[in-house]
Every structure is written in C-alpha cells, then in structure tokens.
C-alpha positions in Angstrom: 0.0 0.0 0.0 1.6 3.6 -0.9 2.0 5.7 1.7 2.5 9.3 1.8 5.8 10.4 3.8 5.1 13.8 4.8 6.5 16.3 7.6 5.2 19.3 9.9 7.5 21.6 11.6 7.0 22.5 15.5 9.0 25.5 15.8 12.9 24.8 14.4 11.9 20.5 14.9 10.7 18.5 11.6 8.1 16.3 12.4 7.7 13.3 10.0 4.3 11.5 9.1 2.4 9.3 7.3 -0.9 10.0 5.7 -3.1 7.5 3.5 -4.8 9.8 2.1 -7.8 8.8 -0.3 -11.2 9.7 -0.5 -13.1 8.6 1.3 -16.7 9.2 3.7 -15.1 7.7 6.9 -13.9 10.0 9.6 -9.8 10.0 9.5 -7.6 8.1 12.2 -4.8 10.0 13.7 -2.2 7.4 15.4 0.5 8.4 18.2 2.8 5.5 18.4 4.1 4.5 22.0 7.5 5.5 23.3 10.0 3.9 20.6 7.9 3.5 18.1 8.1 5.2 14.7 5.3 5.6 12.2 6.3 3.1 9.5 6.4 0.3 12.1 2.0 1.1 11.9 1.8 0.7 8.5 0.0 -2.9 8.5 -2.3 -1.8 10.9 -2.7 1.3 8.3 -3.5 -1.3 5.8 -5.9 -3.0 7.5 -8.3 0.2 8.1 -8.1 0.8 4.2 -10.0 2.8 2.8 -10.6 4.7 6.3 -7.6 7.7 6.0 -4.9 7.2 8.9 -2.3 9.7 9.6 0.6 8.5 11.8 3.3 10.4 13.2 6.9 9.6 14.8 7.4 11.8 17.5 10.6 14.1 18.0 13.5 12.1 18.3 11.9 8.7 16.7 12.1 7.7 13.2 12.5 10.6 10.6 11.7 13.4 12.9 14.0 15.7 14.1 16.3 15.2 17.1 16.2 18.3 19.2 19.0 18.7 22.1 16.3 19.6 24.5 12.6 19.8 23.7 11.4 16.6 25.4 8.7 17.3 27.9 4.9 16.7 27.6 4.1 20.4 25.9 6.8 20.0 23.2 5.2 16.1 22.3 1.5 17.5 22.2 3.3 20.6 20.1 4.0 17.7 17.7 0.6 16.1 17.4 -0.8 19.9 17.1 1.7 20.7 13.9 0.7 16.7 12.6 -2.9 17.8 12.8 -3.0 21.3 11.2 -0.8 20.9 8.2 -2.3 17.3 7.3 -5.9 19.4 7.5 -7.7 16.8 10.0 -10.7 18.9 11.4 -12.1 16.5 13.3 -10.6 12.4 13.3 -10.5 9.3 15.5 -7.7 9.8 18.1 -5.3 6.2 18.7 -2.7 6.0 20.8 -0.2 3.4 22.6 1.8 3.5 25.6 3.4 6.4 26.3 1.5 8.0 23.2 -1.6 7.8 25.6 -0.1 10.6 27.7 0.7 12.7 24.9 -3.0 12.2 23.5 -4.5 12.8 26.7 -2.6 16.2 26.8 -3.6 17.4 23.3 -7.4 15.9 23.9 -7.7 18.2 26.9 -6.6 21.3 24.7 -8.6 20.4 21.2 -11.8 18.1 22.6 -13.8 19.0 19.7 -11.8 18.0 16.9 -11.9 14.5 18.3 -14.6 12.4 17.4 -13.5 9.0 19.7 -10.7 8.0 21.9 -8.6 4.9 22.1 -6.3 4.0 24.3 -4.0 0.9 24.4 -2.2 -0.2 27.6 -1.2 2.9 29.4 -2.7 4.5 32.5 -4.0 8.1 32.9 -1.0 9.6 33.1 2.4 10.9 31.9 4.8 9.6 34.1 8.4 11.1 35.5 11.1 8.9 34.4 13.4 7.7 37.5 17.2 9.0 37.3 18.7 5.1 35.9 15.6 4.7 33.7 17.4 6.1 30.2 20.4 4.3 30.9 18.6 1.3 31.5 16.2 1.7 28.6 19.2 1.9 26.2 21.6 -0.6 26.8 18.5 -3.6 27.7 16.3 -2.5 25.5 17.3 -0.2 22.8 20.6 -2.0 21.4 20.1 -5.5 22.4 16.8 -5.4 20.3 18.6 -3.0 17.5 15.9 -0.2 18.0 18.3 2.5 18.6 17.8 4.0 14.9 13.9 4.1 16.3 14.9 6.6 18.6 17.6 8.3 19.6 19.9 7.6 22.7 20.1 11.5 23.1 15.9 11.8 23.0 15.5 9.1 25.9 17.8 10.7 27.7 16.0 13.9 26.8 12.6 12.6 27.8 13.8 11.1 31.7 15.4 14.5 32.0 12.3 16.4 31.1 9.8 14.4 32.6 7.3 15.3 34.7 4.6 13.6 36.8 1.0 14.7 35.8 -2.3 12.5 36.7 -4.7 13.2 33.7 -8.1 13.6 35.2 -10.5 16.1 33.1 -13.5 14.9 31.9 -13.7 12.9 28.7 -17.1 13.5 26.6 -16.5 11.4 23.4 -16.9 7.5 23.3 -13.3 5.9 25.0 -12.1 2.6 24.2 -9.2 1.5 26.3 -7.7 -1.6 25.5 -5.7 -3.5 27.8 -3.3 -7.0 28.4 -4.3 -9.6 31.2 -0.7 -10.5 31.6 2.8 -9.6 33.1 3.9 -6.5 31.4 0.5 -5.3 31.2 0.7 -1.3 32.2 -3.2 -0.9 33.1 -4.6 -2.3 35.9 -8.3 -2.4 37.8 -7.5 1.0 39.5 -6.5 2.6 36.0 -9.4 1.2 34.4 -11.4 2.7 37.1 -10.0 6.4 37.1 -10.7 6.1 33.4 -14.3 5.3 33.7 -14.5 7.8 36.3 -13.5 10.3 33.3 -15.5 9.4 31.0 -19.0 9.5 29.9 -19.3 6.6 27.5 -16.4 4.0 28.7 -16.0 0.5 27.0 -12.8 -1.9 28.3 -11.3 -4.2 25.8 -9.0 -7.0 27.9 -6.8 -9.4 25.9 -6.1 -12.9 27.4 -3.2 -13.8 25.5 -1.5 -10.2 26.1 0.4 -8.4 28.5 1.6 -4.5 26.6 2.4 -5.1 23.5 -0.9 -6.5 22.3 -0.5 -5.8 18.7 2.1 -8.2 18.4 0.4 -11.0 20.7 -2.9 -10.3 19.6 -2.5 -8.4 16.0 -5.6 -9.2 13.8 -8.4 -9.0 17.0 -6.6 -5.5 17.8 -7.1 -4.7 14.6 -10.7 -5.9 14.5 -11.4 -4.3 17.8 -10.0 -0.9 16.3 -12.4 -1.1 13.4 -15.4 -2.5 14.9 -15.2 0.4 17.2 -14.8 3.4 15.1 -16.9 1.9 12.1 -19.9 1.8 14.8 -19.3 5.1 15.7 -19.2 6.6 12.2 -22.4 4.5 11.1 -23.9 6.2 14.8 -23.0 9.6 13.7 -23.9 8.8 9.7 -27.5 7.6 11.1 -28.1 11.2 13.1 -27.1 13.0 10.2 -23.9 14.2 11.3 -20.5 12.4 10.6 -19.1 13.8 13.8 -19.7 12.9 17.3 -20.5 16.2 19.5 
C-alpha cells in the first residue's frame, strides 16, 4: 500500500508523518505510536483500516523526525501532534494512541476536545509519568541495542525525555466515546485501579481486555486488535452517519 511520507514543523523540529490519504466518507484516524515507536512500524495496521484515511506520526526524536538537544517534555510532544494535525488538514478524526503516546494524547485531547470524534487508548494509565534517574540508561543498553531499536529513537531523546519528565495524573472529563484496551498479563501497564479512574473520566467508557497479552498486544494479539479498532470506530461513524452528522458532538 503507498503511503505518503510527509513532515510538519514545530517550531525549528521536523516532524515526520504518514498520511493514507484517499477519498473517502469515513472519519480520519490520527495514530500516536508508543515510546519507541516510529510511524512506519504502523503501517500494517494502516492497511488493514483501508479505505478509512490514517495519519501517523513519529514523534521528535523517533524515526524521521527531528532530534532536538532539548525539547522533550509533555508540551513540546502534544506541540507535535498539534503541527501533525494542522498541516495534514484533520478537522475532526478518531484519536489512537499506545503506551506512552496515551499521555501525549490525553494532553492534546484536553486542549482540542472538539476535533476529536472518539478515543482509544492501548495499555497505558491516565497519566504521563516522571522517568526515575537510571531509567534512560537502563532503557538503552536492555532495550534499545540488544533489540537493535536505537535507529527508532535516539539515545540523546531518551535521555532527553527522563530529564524532562514530569509527573501529571490526567483527570479532566472525557465526553467522546473511549475505548481503552488492555493486556491480562505480566507486562500489562493498566490495571483495575487505572481502568477505574478512566471510567470515572468518561462518559461513554468500554474496556477491551486481551487474554493472550500483556503490553504489546498488537504483536500477541494483532488481527483481533485490529478488528477491535475497526469495529469500534466503524460503529461510531455508522452512529454519527445515522443522526445526520459524521461527527460525534
């Protein structure tokens, strides 16, 4: 499938993105990858949603996006959604996000609620977390060049990110329908007190679990993640389609 490769700038930083484009009827999907991630590793699951639009970013410091020296905090991530979201023209799309891309969502849902027509959430509680001192270091020499992800993101931008991290509990009220999805097993990051403080936020809450999972359900679990991603914003499009407005307000 072709993909556009595309970039924003926030401020002096190029953000890169992929958009899907076509034309099509069905409200777009905008896609914040989690903490390492880049937006080609999505494209499968951009695939799968054909013909729906999906535009998917890699933050600053991931992929094809700029690596700032500093520039790392919550504000300068939800910058990058913001510049994502005004020069691919989305008015008003699905929002997705994993792992530490929930926090970054949250944020920028709190600013722009009415350009978002439904909220999922994979794996992640309501919060962005502070990064302990010996996380980066950690995080890069166990994680990052063991499993060759460095070129996913840069040693400089995790270290970037603990620095600049701060501890924030996200608890404003959510209007739009929220789907949060999350693993059953070790590794999972959401548990029953999460999944409550998220109900508590919003007004029309469903709760996806997945037996086989713990985080990283799209590769445990790929094609009923996939499904359950579909099945939940193709209902509410065909909800919104059948009150005569394509948007949910």
């Amino acid at each position: 499938m072709p993909m556009n490769h595309l970039c924003a700038m926030n401020n002096n930083v190029t953000i890169h993105y992929l958009d899907s484009g076509g034309e099509s009827c069905l409200t777009p999907l905008l896609i914040c990858p989690g903490l390492s991630e880049t937006a080609e590793e999505y494209e499968e699951f951009v695939a799968f949603l054909q013909p729906r639009r999906c535009v998917v970013l890699s933050f600053r410091g991931r992929g094809k996006s700029g690596t700032p020296e500093a520039g790392y905090g919550l504000e300068a991530h939800i910058a990058d959604i913001e510049a994502v979201v005004k020069e691919a023209g989305l008015e008003r799309f699905h929002l997705f996000a994993y792992s530490r891309g929930v926090s970054y969502a949250l944020g920028y849902l709190e600013r722009h609620e009415s350009q978002v027509v439904t909220v999922l959430l994979q794996d992640y509680p309501p919060e962005h977390k502070q990064m302990t001192v010996d996380w980066a270091e950690s995080y890069i020499h166990d994680y990052l060049i063991p499993y060759e992800r460095l070129s996913n993101i840069r040693a400089e931008a995790v270290r970037g990110i603990q620095r600049e991290s701060v501890q924030r509990e996200f608890g404003f009220a959510i209007k739009q329908p929220l789907l949060i999805m999350r693993g059953l097993l070790e590794g999972s990051l959401v548990d029953d007190e999460h999944v409550l403080r998220y109900r508590s936020m919003g007004a029309h809450v469903e709760v996806r679990e997945f037996e086989q999972s713990g985080h990283d359900i799209r590769s445990t679990e790929k094609l009923v993640m996939f499904e359950t991603v579909r099945s939940f914003i193709d209902r509410h499009d065909h909800h919104a389609y059948e009150a005569g407005n394509l948007t949910y307000t």
